[in-house]
DRENPAMAR-758332 format. One record per residue (C-alpha): chain; residue number from 1; residue in one letter; x, y, z. Coordinates in Angstrom, 2 decimals, padded with zeros to 5 digits, m for minus. Layout:
// residues N
- cadena  num  residuo  east  north  up
- A  NUM  a  X  Y  Z .
...
END
This chain:
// residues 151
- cadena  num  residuo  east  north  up
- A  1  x  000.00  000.00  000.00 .
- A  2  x  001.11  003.35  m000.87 .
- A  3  x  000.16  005.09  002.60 .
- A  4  x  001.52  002.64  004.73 .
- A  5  x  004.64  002.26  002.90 .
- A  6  x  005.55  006.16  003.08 .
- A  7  x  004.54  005.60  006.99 .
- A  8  x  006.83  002.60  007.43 .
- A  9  x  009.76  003.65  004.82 .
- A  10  x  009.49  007.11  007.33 .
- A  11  x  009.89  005.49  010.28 .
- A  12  x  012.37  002.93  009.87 .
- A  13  x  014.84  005.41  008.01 .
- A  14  x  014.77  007.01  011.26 .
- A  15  x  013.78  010.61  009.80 .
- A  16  x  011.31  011.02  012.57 .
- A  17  x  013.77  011.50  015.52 .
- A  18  x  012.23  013.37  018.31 .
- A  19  x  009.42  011.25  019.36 .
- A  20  x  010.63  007.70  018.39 .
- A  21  x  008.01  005.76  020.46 .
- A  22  x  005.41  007.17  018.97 .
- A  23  x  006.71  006.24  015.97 .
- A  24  x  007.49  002.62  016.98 .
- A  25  x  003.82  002.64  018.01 .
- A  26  x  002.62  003.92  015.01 .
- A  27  x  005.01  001.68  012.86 .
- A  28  x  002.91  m001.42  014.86 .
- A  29  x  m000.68  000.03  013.87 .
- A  30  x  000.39  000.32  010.52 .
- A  31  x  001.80  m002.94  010.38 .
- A  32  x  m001.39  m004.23  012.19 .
- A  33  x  m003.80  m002.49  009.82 .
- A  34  x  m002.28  m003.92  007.11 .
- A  35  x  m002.44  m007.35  008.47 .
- A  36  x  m005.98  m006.77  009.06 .
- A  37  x  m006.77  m005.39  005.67 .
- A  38  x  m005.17  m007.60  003.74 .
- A  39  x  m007.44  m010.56  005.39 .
- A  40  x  m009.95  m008.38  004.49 .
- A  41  x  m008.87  m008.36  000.72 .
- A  42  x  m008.06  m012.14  001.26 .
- A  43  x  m011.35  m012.80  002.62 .
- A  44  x  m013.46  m010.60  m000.01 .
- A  45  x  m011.89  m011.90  m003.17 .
- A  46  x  m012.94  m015.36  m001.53 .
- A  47  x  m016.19  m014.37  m001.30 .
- A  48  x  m016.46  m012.93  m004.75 .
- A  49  x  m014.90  m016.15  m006.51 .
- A  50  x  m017.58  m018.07  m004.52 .
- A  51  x  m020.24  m015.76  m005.72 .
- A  52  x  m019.27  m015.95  m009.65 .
- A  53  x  m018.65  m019.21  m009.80 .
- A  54  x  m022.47  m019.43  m008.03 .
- A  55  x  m023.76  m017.13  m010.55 .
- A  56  x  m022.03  m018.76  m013.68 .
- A  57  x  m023.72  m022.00  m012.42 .
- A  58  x  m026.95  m020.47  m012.19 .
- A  59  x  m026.74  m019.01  m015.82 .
- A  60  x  m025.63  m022.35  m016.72 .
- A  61  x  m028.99  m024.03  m015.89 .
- A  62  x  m031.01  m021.34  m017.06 .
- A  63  x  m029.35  m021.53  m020.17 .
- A  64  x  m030.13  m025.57  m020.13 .
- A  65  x  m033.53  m025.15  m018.99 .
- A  66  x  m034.56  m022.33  m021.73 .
- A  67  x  m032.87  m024.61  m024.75 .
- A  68  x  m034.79  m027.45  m023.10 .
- A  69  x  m038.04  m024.96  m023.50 .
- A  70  x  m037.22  m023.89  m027.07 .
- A  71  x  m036.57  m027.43  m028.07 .
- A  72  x  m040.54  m028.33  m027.00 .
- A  73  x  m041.81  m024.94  m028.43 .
- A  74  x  m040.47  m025.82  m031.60 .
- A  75  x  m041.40  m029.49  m030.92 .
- A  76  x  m045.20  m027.98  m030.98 .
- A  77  x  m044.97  m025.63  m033.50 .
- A  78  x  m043.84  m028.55  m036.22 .
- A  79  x  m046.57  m030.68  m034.48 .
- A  80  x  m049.32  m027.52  m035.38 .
- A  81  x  m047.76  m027.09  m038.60 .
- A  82  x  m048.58  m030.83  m039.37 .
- A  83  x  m052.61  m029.98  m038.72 .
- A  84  x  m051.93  m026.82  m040.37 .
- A  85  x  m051.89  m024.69  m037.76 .
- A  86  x  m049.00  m021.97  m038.51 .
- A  87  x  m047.73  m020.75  m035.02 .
- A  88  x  m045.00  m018.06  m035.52 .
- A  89  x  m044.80  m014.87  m033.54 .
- A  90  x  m045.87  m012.14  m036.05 .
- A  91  x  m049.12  m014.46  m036.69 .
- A  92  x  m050.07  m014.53  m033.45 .
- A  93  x  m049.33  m010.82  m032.52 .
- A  94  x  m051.43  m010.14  m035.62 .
- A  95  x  m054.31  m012.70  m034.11 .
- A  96  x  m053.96  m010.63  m031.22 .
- A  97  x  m054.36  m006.89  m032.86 .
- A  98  x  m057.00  m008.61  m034.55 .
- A  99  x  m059.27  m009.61  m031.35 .
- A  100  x  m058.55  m006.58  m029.47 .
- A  101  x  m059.62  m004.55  m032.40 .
- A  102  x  m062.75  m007.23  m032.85 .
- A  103  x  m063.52  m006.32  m029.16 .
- A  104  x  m063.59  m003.14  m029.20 .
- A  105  x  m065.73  m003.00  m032.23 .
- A  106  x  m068.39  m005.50  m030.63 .
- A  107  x  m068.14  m002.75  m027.74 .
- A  108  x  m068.28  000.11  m029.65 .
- A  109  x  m071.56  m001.64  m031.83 .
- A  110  x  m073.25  m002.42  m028.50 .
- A  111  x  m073.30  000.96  m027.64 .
- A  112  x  m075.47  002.13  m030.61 .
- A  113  x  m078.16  m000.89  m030.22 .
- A  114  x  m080.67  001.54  m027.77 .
- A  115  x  m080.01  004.70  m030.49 .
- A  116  x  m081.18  002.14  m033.28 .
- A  117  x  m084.09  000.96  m031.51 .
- A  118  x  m084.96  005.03  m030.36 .
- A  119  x  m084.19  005.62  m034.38 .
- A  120  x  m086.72  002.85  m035.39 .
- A  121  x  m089.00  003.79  m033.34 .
- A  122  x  m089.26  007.36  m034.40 .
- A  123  x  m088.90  006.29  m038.11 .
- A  124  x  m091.85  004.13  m037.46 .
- A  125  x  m093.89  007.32  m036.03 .
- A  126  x  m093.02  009.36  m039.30 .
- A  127  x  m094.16  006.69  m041.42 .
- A  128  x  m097.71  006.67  m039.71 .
- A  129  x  m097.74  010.30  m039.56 .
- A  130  x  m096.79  010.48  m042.80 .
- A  131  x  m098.84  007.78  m044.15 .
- A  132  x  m102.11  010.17  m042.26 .
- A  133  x  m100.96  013.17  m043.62 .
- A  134  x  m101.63  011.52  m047.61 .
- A  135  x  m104.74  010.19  m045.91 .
- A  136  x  m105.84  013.47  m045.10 .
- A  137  x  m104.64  014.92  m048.55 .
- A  138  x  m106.87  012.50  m050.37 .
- A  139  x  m109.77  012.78  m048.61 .
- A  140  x  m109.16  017.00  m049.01 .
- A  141  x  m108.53  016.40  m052.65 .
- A  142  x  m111.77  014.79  m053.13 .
- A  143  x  m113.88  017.31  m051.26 .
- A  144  x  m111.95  019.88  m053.47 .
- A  145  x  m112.76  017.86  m056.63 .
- A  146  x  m115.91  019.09  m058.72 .
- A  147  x  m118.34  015.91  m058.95 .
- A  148  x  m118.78  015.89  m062.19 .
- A  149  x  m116.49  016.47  m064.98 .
- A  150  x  m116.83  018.12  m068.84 .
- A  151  x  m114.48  017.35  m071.37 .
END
């Protein structure tokens, strides 16, 4: 270590003169600390070979499991194909897009049924008033109508 190495290079060149115990003591702390740090380092690049070497088995299986899974996707897909059913990913997003916007029609058509039935109703109360109206201009038109007519 750089720090500790200036400390103990400084103190065992005897530069620092006046106060030489303290320096012996502090030449022992360093020494101490370094001890104690480098079982740290010892101890965390244990722990972080033990944790890859976890992780890379973990990948390892996942990567096993998901060909395992592709294998019996595709397994199915050449088994639909056979009954001619075509199973590939832009068919069924379509098939989706498809339904949602078949839904949302049905919805949207639902919506109008009670206008249509209000619209046929009305249209069917025009049509009678209508139909009385020509009623009423006949029976005008033949009270209107001289009785007897001269070529």
């Amino acid at each position: 270590m750089r720090l500790t190495g200036a400390i103990l290079s400084s103190v065992a060149d005897h530069i620092i003169e006046v106060g030489a115990p303290e320096a012996t003591k502090i030449q022992s702390h360093t020494e101490a600390f370094e001890t104690a740090v480098s079982g740290s380092t010892n101890d965390l690049k244990a722990t972080t070979a033990e944790y890859v070497s976890k992780v890379r088995a973990e990948i390892t299986a996942w990567r096993s499991k998901e060909g395992e899974t592709a294998n019996q996707i595709e397994q199915k897909k050449l088994e639909l194909l056979k009954h001619g059913i075509r199973l590939d990913m832009p068919f069924i997003q379509k098939l989706v897009a498809d339904e949602a916007r078949a839904r949302e029609n049905v919805k949207n058509l639902q919506t109008w049924v009670p206008e249509l039935e209000r619209l046929r109703r009305e249209h069917t109360q025009l049509l009678k008033a209508r139909w009385a109206g020509r009623r009423m201009s006949r029976a005008c038109g033949q009270l209107l109508r001289p009785a007897h007519r001269t070529p």
